[in-house]
C-alpha positions in Angstrom: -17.7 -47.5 4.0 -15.5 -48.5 6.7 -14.4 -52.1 7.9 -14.3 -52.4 11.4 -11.9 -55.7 13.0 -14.1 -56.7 15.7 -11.9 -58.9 18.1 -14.9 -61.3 18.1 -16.1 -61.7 14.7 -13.9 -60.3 12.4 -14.4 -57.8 9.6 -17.6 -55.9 9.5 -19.0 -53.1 7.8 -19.1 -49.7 10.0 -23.0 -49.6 9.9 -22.9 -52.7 12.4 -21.1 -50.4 15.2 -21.6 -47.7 17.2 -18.9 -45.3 18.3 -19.1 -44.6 22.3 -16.6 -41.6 22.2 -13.1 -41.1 23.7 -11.9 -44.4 25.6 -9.5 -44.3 28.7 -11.4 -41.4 30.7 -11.4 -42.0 34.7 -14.5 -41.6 36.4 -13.6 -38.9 39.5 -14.1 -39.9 43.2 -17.9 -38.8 44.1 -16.7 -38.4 47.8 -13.7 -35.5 47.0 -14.7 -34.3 43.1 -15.2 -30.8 42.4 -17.8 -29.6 40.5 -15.3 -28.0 37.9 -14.2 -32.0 38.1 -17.4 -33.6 37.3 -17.8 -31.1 34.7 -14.9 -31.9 32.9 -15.5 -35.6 33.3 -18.9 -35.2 32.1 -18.6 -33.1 29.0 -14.7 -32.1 27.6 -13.4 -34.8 25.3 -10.1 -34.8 23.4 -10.9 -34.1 19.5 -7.6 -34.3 18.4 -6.6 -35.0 14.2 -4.5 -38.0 14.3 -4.5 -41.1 16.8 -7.1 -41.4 19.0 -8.2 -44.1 21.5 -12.3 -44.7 20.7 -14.7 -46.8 22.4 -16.9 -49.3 20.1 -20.2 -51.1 20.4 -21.0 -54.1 18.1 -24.7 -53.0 18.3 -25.6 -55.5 15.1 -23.2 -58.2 15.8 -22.0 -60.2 19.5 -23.3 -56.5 21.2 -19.6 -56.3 22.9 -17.7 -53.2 23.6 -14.1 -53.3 22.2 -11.2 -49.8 22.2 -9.9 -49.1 18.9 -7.3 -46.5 18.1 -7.6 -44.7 14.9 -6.4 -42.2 12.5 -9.3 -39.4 13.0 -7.4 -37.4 9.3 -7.6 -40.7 7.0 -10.0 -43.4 9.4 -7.2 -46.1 9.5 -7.4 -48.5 12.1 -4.1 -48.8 14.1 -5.2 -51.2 16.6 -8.1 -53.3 18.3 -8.3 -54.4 21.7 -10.3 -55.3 24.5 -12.1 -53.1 27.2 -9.5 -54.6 30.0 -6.8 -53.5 27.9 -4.5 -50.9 28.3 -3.9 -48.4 25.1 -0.9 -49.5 22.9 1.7 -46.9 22.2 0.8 -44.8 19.7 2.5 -44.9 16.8 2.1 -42.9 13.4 
């Protein structure tokens, strides 16, 4: 078991959240994108082993989206912040 910091209510066991995938990615222009562009918007994610910026639904709690980066080797939570946010630097 995990505990998740939600920004809005606090500690909570990982079974209350769902994980929406790699945070940060930009949505191409529809007007000038590529096919090989939409195709790499659409389906290649980073799966790196160490820091990485996740997205986060509290699907059994407020049901708010929230980033988090984390450890993907040993799950520890470096930092929780909101949607509007930038990522913080990553640090080891």
């Amino acid at each position: 078991m995990m505990l998740i910091p939600c920004p809005w209510c606090g500690d909570r066991i990982d079974a209350e959240f769902t994980c929406g995938g790699e945070a940060h990615i930009v949505r191409p222009d529809p007007a000038t994108a590529s096919d090989a562009e939409w195709a790499d918007y659409l389906f290649m994610r980073e799966n790196p082993k160490g820091l990485h910026h996740e997205r986060w639904f509290h699907a059994h709690g407020c049901r708010r989206w929230f980033h988090m980066t984390r450890d993907t080797v040993s799950h520890r939570i470096v930092a929780v912040y909101a949607i509007t946010e930038s990522a913080p630097e990553a640090t080891g």
